[in-house]
N, C-alpha and C positions, 0 to 999 in steps of 0.2 A: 134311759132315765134322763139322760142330759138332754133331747131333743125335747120334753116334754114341758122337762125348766125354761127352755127358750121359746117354747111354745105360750106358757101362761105367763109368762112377761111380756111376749110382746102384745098376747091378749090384755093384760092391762093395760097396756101402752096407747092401745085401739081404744078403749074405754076413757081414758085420761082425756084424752085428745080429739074425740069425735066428739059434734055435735048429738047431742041431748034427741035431738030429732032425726038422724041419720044413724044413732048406735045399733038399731035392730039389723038393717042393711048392712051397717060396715060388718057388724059379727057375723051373718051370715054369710056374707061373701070370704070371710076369715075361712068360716066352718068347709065353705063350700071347695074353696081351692087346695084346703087341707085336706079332703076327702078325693079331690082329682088327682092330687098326690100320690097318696096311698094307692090309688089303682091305677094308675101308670105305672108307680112303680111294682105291684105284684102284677101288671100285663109283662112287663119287660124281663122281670124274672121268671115267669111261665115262658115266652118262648126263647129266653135264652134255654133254657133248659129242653122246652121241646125243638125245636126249631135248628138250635146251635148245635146242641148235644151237650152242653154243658151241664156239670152236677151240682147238686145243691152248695157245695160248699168253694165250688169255683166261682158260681152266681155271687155267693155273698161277698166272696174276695173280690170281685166286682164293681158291685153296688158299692163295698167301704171304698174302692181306691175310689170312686165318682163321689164320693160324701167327703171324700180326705181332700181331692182338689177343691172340689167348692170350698172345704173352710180357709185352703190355704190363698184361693182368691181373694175370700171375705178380709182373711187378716192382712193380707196387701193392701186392700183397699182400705182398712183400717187407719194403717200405719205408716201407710206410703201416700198415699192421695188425699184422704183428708188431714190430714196435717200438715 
């Protein structure tokens, strides 16, 4: 639920801020690397799972520890860098 909130904020953000004549482009390129996402991340999770031998809920323990660093980057970067 909380990726979805951060998802249609920064979609307005892209809105607010693009060009009146580039909006169609910037949203789809939005849509498009949001959907490269998505199946990156369920390729990485099939072959951990086939590949590795990893079970569904060691993958997920996985994927959150790799979704817990990025945020903890994001908020360094936050709070440490830009300020």
């Amino acid at each position: 639920a909380g990726s979805s909130v951060v998802w249609v904020q920064s979609s307005l953000i892209l809105q607010k801020f693009s060009d009146a004549s580039m909006l169609g482009r910037v949203v789809s390129v939005d849509y498009a690397l949001a959907t490269l996402g998505e199946a990156f991340s369920a390729m990485c999770g099939g072959l951990l799972q086939d590949d590795a031998g990893l079970s569904a809920e060691e993958v997920s323990f996985w994927m959150a520890a790799v979704a817990f660093g990025t945020l903890v980057v994001w908020v360094v970067y936050l709070y440490v860098v830009r300020v």
